[in-house]
C-alpha positions in Angstrom: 0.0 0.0 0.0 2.7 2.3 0.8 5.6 2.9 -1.8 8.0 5.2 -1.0 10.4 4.4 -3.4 8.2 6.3 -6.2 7.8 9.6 -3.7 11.7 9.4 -2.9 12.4 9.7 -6.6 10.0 13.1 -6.7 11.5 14.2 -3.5 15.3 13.8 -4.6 14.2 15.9 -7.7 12.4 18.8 -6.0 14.1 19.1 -2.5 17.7 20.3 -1.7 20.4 17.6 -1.1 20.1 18.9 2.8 16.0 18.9 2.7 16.0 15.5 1.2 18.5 13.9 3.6 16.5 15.2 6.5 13.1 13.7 4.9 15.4 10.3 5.0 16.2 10.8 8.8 12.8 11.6 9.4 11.4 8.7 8.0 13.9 6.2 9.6 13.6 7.9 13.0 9.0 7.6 12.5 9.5 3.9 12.3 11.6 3.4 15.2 8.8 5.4 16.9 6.0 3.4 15.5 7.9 0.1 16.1 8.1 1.4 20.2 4.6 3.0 20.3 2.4 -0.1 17.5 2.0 2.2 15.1 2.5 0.6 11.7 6.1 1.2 10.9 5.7 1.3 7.0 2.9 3.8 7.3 4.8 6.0 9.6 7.8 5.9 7.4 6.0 6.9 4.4 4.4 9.9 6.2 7.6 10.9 7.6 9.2 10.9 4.1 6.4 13.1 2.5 6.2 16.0 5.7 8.5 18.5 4.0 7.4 17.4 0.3 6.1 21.4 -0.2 9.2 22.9 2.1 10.9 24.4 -1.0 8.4 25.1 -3.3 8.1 29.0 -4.5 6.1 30.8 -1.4 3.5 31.8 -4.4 2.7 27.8 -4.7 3.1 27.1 -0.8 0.6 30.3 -0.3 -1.8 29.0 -3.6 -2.1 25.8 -2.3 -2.8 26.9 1.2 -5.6 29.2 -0.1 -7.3 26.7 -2.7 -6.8 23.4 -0.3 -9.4 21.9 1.5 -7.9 22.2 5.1 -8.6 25.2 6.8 -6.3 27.3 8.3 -6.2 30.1 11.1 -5.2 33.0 10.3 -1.5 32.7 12.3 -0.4 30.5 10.1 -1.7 32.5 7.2 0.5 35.5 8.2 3.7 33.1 8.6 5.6 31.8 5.9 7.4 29.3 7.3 3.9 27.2 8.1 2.9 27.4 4.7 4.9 24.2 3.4 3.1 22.0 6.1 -0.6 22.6 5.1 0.5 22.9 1.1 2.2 19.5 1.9 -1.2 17.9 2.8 -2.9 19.4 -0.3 -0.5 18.4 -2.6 -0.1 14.8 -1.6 -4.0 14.3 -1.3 -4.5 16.2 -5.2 -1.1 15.1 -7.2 -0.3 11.7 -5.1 -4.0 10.3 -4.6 -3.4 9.9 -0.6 -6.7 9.6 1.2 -5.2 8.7 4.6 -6.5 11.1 6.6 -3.9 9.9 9.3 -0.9 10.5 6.9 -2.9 13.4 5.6 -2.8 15.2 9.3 0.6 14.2 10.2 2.1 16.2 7.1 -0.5 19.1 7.8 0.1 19.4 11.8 3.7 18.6 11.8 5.1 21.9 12.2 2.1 23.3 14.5 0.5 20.3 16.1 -3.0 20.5 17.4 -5.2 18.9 20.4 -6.2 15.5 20.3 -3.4 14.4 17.9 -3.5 10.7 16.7 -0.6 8.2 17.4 0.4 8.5 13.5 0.4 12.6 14.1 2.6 12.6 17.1 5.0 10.1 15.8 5.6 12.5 12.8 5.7 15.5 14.8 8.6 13.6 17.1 10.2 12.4 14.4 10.8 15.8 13.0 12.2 17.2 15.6 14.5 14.2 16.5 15.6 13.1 13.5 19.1 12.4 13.3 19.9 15.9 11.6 19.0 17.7 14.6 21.4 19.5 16.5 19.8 21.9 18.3 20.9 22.4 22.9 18.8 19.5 24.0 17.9 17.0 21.2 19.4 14.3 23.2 17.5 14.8 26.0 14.2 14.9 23.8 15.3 11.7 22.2 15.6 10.3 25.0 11.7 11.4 26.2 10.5 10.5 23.0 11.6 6.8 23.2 10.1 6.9 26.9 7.3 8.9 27.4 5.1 9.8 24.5 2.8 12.1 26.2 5.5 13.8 28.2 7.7 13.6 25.2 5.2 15.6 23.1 4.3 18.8 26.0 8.2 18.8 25.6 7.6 19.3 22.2 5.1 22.2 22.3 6.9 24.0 25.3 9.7 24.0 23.1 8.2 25.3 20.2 6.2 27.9 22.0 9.4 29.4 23.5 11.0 29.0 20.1 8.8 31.1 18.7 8.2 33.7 21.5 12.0 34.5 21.0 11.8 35.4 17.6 8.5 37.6 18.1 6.2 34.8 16.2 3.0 34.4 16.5 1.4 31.6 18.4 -1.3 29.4 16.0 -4.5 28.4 17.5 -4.2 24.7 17.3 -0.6 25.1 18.7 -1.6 26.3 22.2 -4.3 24.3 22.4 -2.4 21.3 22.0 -0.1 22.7 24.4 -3.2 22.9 26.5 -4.1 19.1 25.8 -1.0 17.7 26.7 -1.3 19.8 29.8 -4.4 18.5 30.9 -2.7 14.5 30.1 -0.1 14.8 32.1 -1.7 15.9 34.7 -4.1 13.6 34.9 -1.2 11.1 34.7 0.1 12.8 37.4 -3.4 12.2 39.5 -3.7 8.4 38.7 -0.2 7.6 39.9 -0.8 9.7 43.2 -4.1 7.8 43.9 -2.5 4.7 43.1 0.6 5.2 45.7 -1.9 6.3 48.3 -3.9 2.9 48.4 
């Protein structure tokens, strides 16, 4: 069902040599997740591969596809560039490559902002990006580590990260990304609540 072999000839022909090794890592680094969390490990590869498929398009296509798509859109991400490639990803895939997953659909379109309620393909892709063996930022091995042990923990990590990220540089803060910072909140706490009532019986 899933081929990437076709989609990794399109990619190596329309991404940078930098773009399309990271897709690679990304892909490798969603199966490892899917193979610790049951997620199927083909499916999550393939998504991983496609996430950045629209990252280096012309910001006229990103923004056309984006506008004429069928996923809507708030309009933070509408006034910043750099979330363009994620939703124009999902459009393209579902128009030019026939994908009706809606799974693999979402996990190209909510890999850069995430959202509440995220399914186990989503967060695996959403991980995966920002572990992937590329990485290099202060603490990637401290979020690898997470990842591989708490996946809930692992992804409020995530959004806290982003959040500050993009408070530094004076970005704006998409709907779907505070409330899934909001979300994962709630989870852990609630984690937090079981495992206290547990210890007290």
């Amino acid at each position: 069902m899933y081929q990437p072999d076709d989609k990794k000839k399109y990619l190596k022909e329309h991404l940078s040599a930098k773009r399309y090794v990271h897709s690679l890592n990304v892909a490798a680094e969603c199966r490892k997740l899917a193979e610790r969390y049951g997620e199927d490990p083909d499916r999550a590869y393939f998504a991983g591969l496609l996430h950045d498929v629209c990252k280096e398009l012309p910001d006229e296509q990103q923004q056309e596809l984006v506008l004429r798509g069928v996923f809507t859109y708030c309009r933070e991400e509408l006034e910043t560039r750099s979330l363009w490639h994620a939703i124009a990803g999902a459009c393209f895939i579902k128009t030019e490559f026939g994908i009706e997953d809606i799974d693999i659909l979402n996990s190209v379109r909510f890999h850069t902002v995430g959202r509440a309620g995220m399914s186990r393909l989503e967060e695996i892709v959403y991980l995966g990006d920002l572990i992937s063996a590329d990485r290099s930022y202060k603490d990637v091995e401290r979020m690898r580590k997470l990842a591989y042990t708490s996946l809930n923990e692992a992804m409020l990590e995530a959004f806290a990260f982003s959040i500050r990220s993009v408070v530094k540089k004076g970005g704006l803060i998409p709907v779907c990304t505070a409330e899934g910072y909001n979300f994962y909140t709630r989870l852990q706490r609630e984690e937090k609540n079981v495992t206290a009532k547990r210890g007290t019986k």
